[in-house]
C-alpha positions as CSV (number, residue, x, y, z in Angstrom):
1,X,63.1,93.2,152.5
2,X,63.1,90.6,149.8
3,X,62.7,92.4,145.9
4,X,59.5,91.5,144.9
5,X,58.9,88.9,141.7
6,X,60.5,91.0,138.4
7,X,61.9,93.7,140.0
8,X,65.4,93.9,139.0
9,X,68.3,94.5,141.7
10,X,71.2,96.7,140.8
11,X,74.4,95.7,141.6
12,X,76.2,98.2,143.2
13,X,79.9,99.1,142.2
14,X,82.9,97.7,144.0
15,X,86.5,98.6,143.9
16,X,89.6,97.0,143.1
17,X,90.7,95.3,146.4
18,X,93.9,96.8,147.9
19,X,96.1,93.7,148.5
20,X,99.1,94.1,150.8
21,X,101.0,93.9,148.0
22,X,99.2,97.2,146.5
23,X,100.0,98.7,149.6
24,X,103.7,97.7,149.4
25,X,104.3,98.8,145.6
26,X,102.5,102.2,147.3
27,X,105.1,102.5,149.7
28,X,108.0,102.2,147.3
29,X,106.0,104.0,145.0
30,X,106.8,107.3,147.4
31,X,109.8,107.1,147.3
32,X,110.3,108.1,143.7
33,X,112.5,105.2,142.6
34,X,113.4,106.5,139.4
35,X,114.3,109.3,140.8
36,X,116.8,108.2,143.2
37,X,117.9,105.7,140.8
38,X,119.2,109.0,139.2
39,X,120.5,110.6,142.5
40,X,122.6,107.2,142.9
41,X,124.3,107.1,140.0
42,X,126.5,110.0,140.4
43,X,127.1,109.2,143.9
44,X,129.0,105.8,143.3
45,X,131.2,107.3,140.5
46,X,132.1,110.1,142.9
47,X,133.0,107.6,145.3
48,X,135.6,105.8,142.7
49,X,136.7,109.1,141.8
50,X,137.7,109.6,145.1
51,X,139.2,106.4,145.9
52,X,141.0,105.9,142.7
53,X,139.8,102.4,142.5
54,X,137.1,100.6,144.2
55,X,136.0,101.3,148.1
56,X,135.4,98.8,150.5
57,X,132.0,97.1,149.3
58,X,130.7,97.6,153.0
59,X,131.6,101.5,152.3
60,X,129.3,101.5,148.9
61,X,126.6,99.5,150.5
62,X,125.8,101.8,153.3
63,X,126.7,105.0,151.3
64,X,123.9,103.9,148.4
65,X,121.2,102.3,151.6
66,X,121.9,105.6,153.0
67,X,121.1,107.7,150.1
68,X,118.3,106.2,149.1
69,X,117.1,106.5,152.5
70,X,117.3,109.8,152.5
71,X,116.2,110.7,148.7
72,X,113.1,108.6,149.7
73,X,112.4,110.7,152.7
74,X,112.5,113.8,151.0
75,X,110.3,112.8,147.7
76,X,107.8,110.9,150.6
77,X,107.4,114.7,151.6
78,X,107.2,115.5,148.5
79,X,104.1,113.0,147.6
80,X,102.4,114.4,151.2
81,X,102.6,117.9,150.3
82,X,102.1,118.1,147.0
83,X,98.9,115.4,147.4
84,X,96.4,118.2,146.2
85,X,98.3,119.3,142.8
86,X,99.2,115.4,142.1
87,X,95.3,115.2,142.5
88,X,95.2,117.1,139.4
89,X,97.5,116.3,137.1
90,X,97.2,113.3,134.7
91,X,101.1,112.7,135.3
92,X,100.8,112.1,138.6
93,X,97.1,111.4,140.0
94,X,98.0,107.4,139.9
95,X,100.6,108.0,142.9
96,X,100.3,106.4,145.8
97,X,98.0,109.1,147.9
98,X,95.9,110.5,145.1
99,X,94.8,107.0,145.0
100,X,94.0,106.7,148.5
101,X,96.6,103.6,149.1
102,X,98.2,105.4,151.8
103,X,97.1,108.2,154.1
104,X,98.7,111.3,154.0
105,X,99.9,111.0,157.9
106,X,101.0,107.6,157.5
107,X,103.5,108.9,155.0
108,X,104.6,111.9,156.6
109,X,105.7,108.7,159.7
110,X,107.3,106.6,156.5
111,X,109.3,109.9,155.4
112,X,110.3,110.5,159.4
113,X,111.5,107.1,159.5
114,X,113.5,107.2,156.4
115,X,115.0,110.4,157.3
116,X,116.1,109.2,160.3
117,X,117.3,106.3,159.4
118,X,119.2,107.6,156.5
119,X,120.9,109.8,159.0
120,X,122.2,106.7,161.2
121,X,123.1,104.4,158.2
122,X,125.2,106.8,157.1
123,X,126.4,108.5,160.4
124,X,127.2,105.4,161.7
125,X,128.1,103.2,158.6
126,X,129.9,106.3,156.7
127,X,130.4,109.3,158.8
128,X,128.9,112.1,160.6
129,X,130.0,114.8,157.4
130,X,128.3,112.7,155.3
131,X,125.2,112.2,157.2
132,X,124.4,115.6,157.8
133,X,124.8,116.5,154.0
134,X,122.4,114.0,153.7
135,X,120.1,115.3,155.7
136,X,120.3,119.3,154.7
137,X,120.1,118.0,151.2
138,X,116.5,116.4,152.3
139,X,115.9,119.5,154.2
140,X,116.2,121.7,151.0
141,X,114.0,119.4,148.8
142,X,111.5,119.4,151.4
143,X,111.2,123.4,153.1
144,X,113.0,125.0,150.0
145,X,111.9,123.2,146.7
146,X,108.3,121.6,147.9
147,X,107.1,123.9,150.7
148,X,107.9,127.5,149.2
149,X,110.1,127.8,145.7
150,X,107.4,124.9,143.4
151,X,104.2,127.0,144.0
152,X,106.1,130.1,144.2
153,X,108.1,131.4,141.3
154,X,109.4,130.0,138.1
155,X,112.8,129.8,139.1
156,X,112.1,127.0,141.5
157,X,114.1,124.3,140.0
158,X,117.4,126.6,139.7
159,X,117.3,127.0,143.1
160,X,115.0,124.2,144.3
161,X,117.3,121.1,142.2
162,X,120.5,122.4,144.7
163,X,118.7,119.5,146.7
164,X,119.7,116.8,143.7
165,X,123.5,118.1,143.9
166,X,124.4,116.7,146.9
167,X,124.9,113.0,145.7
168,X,128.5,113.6,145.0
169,X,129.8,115.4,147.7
170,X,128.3,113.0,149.9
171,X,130.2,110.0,148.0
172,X,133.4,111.8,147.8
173,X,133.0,112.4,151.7
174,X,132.3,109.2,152.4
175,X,136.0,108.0,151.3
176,X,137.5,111.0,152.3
177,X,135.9,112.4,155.0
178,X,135.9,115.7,154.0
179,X,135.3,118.2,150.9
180,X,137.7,119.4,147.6
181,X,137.3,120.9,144.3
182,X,136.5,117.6,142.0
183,X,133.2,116.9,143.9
184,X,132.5,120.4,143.9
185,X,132.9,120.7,140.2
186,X,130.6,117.3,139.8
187,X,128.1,119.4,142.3
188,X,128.4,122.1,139.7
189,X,127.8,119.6,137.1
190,X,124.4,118.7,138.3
191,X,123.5,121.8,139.6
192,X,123.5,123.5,135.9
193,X,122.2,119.7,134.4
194,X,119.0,120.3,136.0
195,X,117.2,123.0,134.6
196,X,117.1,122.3,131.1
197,X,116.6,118.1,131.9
198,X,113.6,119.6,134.6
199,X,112.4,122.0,131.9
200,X,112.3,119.3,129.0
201,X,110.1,117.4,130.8
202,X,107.9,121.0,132.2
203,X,107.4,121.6,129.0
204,X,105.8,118.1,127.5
205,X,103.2,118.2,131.0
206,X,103.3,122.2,130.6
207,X,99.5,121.8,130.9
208,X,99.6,119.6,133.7
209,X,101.7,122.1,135.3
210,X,99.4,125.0,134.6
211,X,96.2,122.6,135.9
212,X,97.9,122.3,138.9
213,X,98.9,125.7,139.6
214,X,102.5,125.1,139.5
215,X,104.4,128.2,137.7
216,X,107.3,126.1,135.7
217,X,109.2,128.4,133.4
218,X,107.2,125.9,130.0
219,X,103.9,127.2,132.2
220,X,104.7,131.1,132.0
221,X,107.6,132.1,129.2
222,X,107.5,131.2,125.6
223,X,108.6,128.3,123.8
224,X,111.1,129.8,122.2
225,X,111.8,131.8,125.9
226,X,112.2,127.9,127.7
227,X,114.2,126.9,124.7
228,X,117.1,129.4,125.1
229,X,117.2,129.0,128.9
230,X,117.8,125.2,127.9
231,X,120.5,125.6,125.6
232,X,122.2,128.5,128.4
233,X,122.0,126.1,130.7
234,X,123.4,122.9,128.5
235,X,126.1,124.6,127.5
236,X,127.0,126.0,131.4
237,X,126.9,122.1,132.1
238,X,129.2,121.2,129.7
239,X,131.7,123.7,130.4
240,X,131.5,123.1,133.4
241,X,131.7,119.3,133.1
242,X,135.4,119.6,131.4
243,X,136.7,121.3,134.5
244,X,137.0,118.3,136.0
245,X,139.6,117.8,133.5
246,X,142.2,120.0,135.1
247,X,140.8,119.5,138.6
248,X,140.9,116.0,139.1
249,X,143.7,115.2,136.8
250,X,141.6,113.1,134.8
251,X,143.2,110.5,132.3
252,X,142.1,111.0,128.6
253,X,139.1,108.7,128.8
254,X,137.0,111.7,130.4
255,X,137.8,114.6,128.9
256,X,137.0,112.2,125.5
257,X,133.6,111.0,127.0
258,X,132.7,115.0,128.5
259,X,133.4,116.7,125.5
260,X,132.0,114.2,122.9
261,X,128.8,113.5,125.0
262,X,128.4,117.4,125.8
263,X,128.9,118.6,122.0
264,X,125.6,116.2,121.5
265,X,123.8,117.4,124.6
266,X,124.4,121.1,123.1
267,X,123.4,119.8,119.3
268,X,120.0,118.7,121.2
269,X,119.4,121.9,122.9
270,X,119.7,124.1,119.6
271,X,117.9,121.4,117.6
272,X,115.0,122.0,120.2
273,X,115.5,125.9,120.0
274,X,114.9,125.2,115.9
275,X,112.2,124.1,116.8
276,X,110.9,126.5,118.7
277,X,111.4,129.1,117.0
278,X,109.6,127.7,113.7
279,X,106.2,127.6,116.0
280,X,106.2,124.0,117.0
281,X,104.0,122.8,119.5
282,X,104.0,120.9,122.8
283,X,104.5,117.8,121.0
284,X,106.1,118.5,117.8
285,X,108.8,120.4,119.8
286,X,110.1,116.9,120.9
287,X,110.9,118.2,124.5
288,X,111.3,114.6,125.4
289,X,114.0,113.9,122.9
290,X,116.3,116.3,125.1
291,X,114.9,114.7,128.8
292,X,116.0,111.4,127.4
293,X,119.2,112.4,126.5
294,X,120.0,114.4,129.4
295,X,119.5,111.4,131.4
296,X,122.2,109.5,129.2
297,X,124.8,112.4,129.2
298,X,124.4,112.5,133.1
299,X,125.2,109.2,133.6
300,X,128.1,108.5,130.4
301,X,129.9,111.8,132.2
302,X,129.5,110.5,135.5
303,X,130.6,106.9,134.7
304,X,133.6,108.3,132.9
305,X,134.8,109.9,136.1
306,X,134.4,106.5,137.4
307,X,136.4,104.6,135.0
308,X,139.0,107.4,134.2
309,X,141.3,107.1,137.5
310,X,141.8,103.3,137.6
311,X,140.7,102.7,134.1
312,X,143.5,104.0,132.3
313,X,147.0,105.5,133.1
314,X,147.5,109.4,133.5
């Protein structure tokens, strides 16, 4: 029917167009990069650590493909499971299916091909040892972590973040081909790094957390509660961190890079536990302050390991 003369017509609302390259960034975008930009780093220093030197550049090349195939897998579950809280939390409602860019089934296929795939890059470009850590590290993340601890209890990241550990073992295995204590220590290492670095960042998005449901320690204990279980657990990482000292029979340049790099990391954590306790909010806490460093201390320690053996003489 044509309008008739002075009647108005409305123009109705149209979307952005998804492009194939929208649809690509969404794909990546499930993996969790930055994430596994973070899981990567402390498996190549692992792998020099075992070494004593460099590996075989074919060796580092399937060992990183691999391990980002299978730290994209798991957070791809991840983004499919958690769709409805990432629906309603301002952090993460611009990923990839909140968005609608991807349908939830399509990425539960993308996360089954990843998985699988990670497990035959690195079973057949590594080895078998390190393949299947690969894989029960993907299966923790996923039926652990995302399927029962996250909505379940506050201690889900202690427990839950054993997932994020595995990078070095499965480095050190894959020059090796089997298990000792220096990759155990650096498991160690990230094991007791997690909670407070996870926690910072909980408690900046604490009410994102709470919107969603999700019962983070910043979501149900005090500020000043969250700020001690910080600095416990900063100062278990860095302790920890020096055993590697005596374990791996380090050079000087780590022990000097641990213990400088923890003494700040521990200086943060009671700064924020000041702050805390003199009533300072979400924001005026500087939460963040810590998250950032955390990620710096992680990777300085890490990269020291790296350097130390073939760096500098014993």
């Amino acid at each position: 029917m044509t309008p008739s003369a002075g009647t108005a017509t409305v123009p109705q609302a149209i979307g952005p167009a998804v492009t194939a390259r929208d649809v690509l960034a969404a794909y990546v975008g499930l993996t969790k990069p930055r994430i596994v930009e973070l899981l990567l780093v402390t498996t190549l220093p692992a792998m020099f650590l075992a070494a004593h030197g460099i590996p075989s550049w074919r060796l580092m090349v399937a060992t990183m493909v691999g391990g980002y195939l299978a730290a994209g897998s798991a957070n791809t579950y991840n983004n499919v499971i958690d769709a409805d809280i990432d629906e309603l939390m301002r952090r993460t409602r611009t990923r990839a299916l909140p968005r609608h860019r991807v349908s939830r089934r399509a990425a539960a296929v993308y996360g089954s091909v990843l998985g699988l795939a990670s497990v035959l890059v690195l079973g057949f470009g590594v080895n078998w040892l390190s393949a299947w850590l690969g894989l029960l590290a993907n299966a923790i993340y996923v039926f652990l972590y995302t399927m029962w601890l996250k909505r379940s209890t506050s201690q889900n990241i202690i427990w839950g973040g054993i997932a994020g550990c595995f990078p070095p073992l499965i480095g050190w295995t894959a020059v090796t081909g089997s298990v000792a204590w220096p990759p155990v220590i650096l498991f160690l290492v990230v094991f007791f790094w997690t909670p407070p670095h996870t926690w910072a960042l909980a408690w900046r998005y604490r009410q994102d957390y709470e919107a969603g449901g999700v019962p983070m320690l910043p979501v149900v204990a005090s500020r000043p509660a969250v700020a001690w279980r910080i600095l416990w657990y900063t100062v278990a990482t860095v302790v920890t961190s020096l055993l590697l000292w005596p374990v791996a029979q380090t050079g000087w340049l780590y022990p000097v890079v641990a213990g400088t790099c923890g003494a700040w990391f521990i200086v943060e954590a009671v700064m924020l536990l000041r702050r805390a306790l003199a009533g300072a909010d979400d924001t005026s806490a500087r939460p963040m302050r810590l998250f950032h460093w955390s990620n710096t201390y992680l990777a300085l320690v890490f990269a020291a390991a790296a350097l130390d053996p073939w760096l500098l003489p014993r």
